[in-house]
Structure formats: structure tokens, C-alpha cells
VMD Tcl script that draws the C-alpha trace (Angstrom):
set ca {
  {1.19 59.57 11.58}
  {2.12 56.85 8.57}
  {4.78 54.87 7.99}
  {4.91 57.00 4.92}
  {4.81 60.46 6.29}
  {7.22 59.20 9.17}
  {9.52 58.11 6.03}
  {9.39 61.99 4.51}
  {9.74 64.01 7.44}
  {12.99 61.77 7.45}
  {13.72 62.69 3.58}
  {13.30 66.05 4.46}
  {15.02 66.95 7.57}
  {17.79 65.35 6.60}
  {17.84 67.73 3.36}
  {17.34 70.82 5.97}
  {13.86 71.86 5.59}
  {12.25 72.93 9.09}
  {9.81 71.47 11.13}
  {7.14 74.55 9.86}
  {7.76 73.69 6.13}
  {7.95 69.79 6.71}
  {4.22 70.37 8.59}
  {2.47 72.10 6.23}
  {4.18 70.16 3.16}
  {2.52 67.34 4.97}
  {-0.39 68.53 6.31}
  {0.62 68.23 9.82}
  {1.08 70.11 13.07}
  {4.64 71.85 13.67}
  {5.23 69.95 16.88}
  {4.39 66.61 16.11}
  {6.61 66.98 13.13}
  {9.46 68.69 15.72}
  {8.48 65.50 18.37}
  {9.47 62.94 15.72}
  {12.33 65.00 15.08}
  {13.48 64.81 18.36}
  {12.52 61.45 19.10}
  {14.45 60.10 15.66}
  {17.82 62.25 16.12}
  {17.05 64.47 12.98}
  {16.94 67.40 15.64}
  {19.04 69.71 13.66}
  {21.93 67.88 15.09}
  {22.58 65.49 12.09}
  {24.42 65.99 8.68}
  {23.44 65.07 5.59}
  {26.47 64.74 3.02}
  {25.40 64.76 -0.55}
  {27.48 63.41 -3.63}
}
mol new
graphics top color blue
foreach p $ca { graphics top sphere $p radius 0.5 }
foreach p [lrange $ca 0 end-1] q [lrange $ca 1 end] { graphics top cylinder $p $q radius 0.2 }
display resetview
């Protein structure tokens, strides 16, 4: 995984898309966009607060 797709999974969780959208957005598997998750705290668990 790149720097750069590491950088929008970030982007993207944080704006509440789920791991199945965020995969195939990126071309990636569900669960190594849901391990990042987990492994970054963006696990559902965060908030983002927009302005």
C-alpha cells in the first residue's frame, strides 16, 4: 500500500465511507483497507467535525 493510498483511506474514513467503498474506490481488498483502519484508530470510533 502507498503513502498515497494510506493518505486517502485516511481522507475517507474520516468522511464516513466504509471499508467496502474505500476498497474498491481504491482498488484494494476490504480487509487490508479495514487492517489499516484498525491499526490507525479510524475504526469507526473517530469523529470527524466539519465547518
Amino acid at each position: 500500500m502507498t503513502s498515497d493510498e494510506k493518505e486517502k483511506i485516511s481522507e475517507l474514513s474520516l468522511k464516513g465511507m466504509g471499508y467496502k467503498k474505500i476498497a474498491n474506490f481504491l482498488n484494494l481488498t476490504r480487509d487490508s483497507v479495514r487492517e489499516f483502519c484498525k491499526r490507525n484508530a479510524l475504526d469507526g470510533s473517530s469523529c470527524a467535525v466539519l465547518l
